[in-house]
MARMAR-804892 format. One line per field, with one value per residue (C-alpha): residue number from 1; residue in one letter; x, y, z. Coordinates in steps of 0.001 Angstrom, whole numbers, always signed. Layout:
<pts>
resi: c(NUM;...)
resn: c(a;...)
c1: c(X;...)
c2: c(Y;...)
c3: c(Z;...)
</pts>
This chain:
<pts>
resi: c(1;2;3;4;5;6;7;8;9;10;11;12;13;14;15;16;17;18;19;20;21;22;23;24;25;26;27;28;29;30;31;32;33;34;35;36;37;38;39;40;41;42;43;44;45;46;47;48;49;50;51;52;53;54;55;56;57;58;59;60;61;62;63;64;65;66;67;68;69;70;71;72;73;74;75;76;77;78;79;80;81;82;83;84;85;86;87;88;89;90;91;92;93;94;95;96;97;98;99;100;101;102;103;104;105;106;107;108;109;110;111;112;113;114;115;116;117;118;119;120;121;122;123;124;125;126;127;128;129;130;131;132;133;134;135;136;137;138;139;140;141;142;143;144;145;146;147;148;149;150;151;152;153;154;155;156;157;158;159;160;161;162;163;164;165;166;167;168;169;170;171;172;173;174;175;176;177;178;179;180;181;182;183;184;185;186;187;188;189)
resn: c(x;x;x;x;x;x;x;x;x;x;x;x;x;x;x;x;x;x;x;x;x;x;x;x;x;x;x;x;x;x;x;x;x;x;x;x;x;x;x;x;x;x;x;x;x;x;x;x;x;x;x;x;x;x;x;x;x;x;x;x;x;x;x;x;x;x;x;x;x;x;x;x;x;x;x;x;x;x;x;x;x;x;x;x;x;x;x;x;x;x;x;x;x;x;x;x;x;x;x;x;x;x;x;x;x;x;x;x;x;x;x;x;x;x;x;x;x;x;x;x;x;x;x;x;x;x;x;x;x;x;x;x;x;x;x;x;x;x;x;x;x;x;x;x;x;x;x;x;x;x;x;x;x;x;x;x;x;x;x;x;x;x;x;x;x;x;x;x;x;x;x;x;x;x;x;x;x;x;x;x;x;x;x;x;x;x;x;x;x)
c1: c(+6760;+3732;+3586;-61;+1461;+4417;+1507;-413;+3061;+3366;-397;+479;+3403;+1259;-1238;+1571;+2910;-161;-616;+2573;+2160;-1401;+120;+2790;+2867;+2374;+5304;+7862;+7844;+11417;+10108;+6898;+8774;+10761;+8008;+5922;+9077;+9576;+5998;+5454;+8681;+7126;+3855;+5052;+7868;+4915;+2611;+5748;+6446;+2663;+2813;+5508;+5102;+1520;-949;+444;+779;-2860;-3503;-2104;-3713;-7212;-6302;-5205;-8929;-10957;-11606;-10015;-12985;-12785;-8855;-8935;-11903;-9634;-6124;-7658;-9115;-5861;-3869;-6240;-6015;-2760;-2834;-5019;-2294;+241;-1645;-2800;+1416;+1669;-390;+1495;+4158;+1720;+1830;+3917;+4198;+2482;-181;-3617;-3254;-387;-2391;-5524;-3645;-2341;-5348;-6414;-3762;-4592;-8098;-6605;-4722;-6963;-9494;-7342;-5816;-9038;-10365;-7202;-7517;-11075;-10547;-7527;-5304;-8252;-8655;-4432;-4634;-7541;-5866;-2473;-607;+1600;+4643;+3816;+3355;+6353;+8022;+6608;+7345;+11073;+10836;+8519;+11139;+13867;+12762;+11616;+15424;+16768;+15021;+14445;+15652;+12321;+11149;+10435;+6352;+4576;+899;-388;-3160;-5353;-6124;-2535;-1519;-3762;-3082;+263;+452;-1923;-9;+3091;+1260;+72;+3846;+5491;+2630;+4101;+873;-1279;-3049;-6100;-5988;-8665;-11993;-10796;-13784;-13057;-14874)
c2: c(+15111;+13679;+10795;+10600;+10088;+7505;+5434;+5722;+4779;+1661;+363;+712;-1687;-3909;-4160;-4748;-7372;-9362;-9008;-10913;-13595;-14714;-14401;-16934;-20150;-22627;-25003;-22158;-21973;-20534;-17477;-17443;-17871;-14594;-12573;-14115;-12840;-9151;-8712;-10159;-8059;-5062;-5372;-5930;-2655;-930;-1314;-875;+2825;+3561;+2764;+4591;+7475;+8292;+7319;+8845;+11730;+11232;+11100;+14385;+15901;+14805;+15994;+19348;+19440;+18348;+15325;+12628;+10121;+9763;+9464;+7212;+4809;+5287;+4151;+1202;-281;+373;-1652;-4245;-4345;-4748;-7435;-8947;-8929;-10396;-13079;-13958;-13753;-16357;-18031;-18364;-19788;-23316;-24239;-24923;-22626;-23251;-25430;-24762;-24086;-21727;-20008;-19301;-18179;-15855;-14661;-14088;-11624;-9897;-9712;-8474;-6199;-4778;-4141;-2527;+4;+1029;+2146;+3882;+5415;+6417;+7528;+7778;+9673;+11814;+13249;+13251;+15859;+17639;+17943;+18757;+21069;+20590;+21325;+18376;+16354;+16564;+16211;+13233;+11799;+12409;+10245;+8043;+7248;+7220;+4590;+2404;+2966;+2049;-1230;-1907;-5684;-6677;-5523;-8228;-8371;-7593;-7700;-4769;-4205;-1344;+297;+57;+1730;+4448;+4835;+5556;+7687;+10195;+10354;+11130;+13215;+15175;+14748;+16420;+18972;+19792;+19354;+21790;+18904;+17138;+13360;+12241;+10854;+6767;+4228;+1579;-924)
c3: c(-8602;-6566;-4093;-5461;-8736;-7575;-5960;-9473;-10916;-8798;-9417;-13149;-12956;-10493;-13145;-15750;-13690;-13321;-16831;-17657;-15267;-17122;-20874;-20082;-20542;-16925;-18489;-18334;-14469;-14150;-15886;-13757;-10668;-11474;-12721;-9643;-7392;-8480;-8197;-4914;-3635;-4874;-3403;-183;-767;-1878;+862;+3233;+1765;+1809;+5248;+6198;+4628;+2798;+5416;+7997;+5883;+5332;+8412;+9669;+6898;+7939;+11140;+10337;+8081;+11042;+8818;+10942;+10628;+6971;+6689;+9808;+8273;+4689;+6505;+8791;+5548;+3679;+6566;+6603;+2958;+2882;+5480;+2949;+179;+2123;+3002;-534;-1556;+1354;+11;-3332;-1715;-419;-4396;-7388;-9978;-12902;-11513;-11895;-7979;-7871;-10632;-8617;-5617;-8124;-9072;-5541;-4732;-7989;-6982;-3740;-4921;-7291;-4980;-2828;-5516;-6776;-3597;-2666;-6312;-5561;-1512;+171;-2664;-4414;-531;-130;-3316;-1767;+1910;+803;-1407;-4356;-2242;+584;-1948;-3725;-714;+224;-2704;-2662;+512;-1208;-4322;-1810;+645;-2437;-4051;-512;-597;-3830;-2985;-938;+2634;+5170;+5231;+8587;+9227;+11413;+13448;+11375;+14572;+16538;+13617;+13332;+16761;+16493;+13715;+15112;+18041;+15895;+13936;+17041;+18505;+15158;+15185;+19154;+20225;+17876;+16033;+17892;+17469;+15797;+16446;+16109;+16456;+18981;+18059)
</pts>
């Protein structure tokens, strides 16, 4: 088992989701409103396990590598990102389903979503496999299945700030390390 993998996993069914929601018809909206529900619940539980557990993973890894700038620039994109996403499910919620409105606000946190899982595809988890071995990564993704089982009912969605919470994780990253990791080179902008 690889968190990489899980993460893959969880794009897949994202993409599977969205799928659904566009082959059904707009007159059937208690079906829409379920699909519409699981989906939104598990982007948000998604981005909530990434954050808890894979960037700052990533993180300490780019550390450890003397490539902090790259992982850093990767993770505050990734927050903002998933800012991004939360704000397009919000978004959702201003519309009825199955109206050519609800539809496009959809299709806006697909788009968000989308571009946000390719670049993660293409960056952040091509370097995680790169920075860390086999055995890290299984064991993050023990903790990865686990704190997705433990809420698989929905997580209560929180916008960060992309640099608070690079911030933060380097300093727990240097913290855990007691001390032996430099923080990172983060650009205050």
């Amino acid at each position: 088992m690889d968190i990489t993998e899980l993460i893959l996993d969880d794009h897949h069914e994202q993409r599977r989701l969205f799928a659904i929601l566009e082959q059904i018809d707009s007159a059937e909206t208690g079906v829409l409103s379920a699909i519409w529900d699981r989906l939104a619940a598990f982007l948000e539980l998604h981005a909530q396990a990434e954050e808890e557990i894979f960037y700052p993973a990533l993180l300490q890894a780019g550390i450890a590598a003397r490539r902090a700038g790259g992982v850093e620039d990767e993770t505050l994109d990734a927050i903002h990102d998933h800012n991004q996403i939360r704000d397009a499910i919000a978004e959702v919620a201003h519309h009825q389903v199955g109206t050519d409105g609800w539809y496009a606000a959809v299709a806006a946190a697909n788009t968000a979503n989308s571009d946000h899982m390719a670049e993660e595809e293409r960056e952040g988890l091509t370097d995680f496999r790169r920075l860390a071995g086999l055995a890290r990564r299984h064991q993050l993704a023990v903790a990865f299945a686990a704190y997705e089982a433990r809420n698989y009912a929905g997580v209560q969605p929180v916008d960060k700030d992309p640099v608070s919470y690079v911030r933060e994780a380097e300093e727990k990253a240097r913290t855990d390390a007691s001390g032996s990791l430099s923080v990172g080179t983060l650009k205050r902008n």
